[in-house]
C-alpha positions as CSV (number, residue, x, y, z in Angstrom):
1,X,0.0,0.0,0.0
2,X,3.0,2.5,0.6
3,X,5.0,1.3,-2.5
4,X,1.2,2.4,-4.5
5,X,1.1,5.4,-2.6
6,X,4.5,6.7,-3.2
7,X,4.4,5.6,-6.5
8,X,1.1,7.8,-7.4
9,X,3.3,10.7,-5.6
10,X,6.3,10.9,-7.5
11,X,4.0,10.1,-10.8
12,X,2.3,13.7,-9.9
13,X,5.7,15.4,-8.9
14,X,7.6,14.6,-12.3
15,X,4.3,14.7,-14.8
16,X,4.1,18.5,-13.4
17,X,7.6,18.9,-14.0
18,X,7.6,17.2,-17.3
19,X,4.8,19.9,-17.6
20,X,6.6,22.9,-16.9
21,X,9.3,21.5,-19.2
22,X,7.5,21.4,-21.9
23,X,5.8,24.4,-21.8
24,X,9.0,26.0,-21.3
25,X,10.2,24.4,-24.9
26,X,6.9,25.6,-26.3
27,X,7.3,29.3,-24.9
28,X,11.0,29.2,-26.6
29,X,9.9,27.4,-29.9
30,X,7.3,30.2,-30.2
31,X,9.9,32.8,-29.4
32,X,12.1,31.3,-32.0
33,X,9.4,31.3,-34.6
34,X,9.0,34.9,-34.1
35,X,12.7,35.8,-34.5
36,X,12.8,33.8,-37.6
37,X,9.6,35.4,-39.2
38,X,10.9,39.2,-38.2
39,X,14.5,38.4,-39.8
40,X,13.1,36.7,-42.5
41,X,10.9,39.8,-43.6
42,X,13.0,42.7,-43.8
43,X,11.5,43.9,-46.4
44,X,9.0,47.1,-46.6
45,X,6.3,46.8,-49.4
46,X,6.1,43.2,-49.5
47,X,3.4,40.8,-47.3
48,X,4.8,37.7,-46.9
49,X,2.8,34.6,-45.5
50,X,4.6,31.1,-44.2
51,X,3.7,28.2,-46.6
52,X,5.6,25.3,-44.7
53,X,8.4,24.1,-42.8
54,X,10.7,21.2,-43.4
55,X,14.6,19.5,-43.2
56,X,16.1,19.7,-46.8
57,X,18.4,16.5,-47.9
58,X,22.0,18.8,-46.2
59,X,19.8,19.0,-42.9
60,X,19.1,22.7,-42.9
61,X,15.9,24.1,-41.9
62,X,14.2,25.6,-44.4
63,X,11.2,28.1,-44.2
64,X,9.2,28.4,-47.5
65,X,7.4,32.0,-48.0
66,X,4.6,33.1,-50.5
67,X,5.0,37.0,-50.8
68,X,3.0,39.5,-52.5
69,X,3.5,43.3,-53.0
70,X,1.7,45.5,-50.9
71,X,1.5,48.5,-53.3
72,X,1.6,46.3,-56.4
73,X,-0.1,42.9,-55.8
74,X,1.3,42.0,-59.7
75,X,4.6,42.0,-57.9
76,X,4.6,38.3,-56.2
77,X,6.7,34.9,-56.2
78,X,7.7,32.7,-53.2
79,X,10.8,33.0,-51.2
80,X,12.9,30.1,-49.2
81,X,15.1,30.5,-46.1
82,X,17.6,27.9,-45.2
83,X,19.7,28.0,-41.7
84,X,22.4,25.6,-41.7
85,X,23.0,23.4,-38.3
């Protein structure tokens, strides 16, 4: 009965850790995200909008942008962002 009872303890005392943990990683993930996007779009007249994520076959992490010109919406492509690890 003590062995159950410390056991459902220690469960609760490392599941609220592994809580805090992981919304830690989540707070900096988004933080990251941020940094990238506002680096990423230096650019005045253009509105850009994030089409996906993903590892490229060198392992860099690649960010793959749709843009379109704010003043001109003629003026548009897509734009790619690597970051090498």
């Amino acid at each position: 009965m003590v062995f159950v009872l410390l056991t459902v303890v220690c469960s609760a005392g490392f599941s609220s850790k592994l809580s805090k943990f992981l919304n830690k990683m989540d707070t900096e993930q988004k933080q990251r995200d941020a940094q990238e996007l506002q680096q990423d779009m230096n650019f005045g007249d253009y509105a850009f909008r994030l089409k996906e994520r993903y590892v490229d076959d060198r392992g860099q992490r690649c960010r793959d942008y749709e843009f379109r010109g704010r003043s001109n919406p003629y003026r548009h492509g897509y734009f790619t962002v690597c970051d090498d690890r």
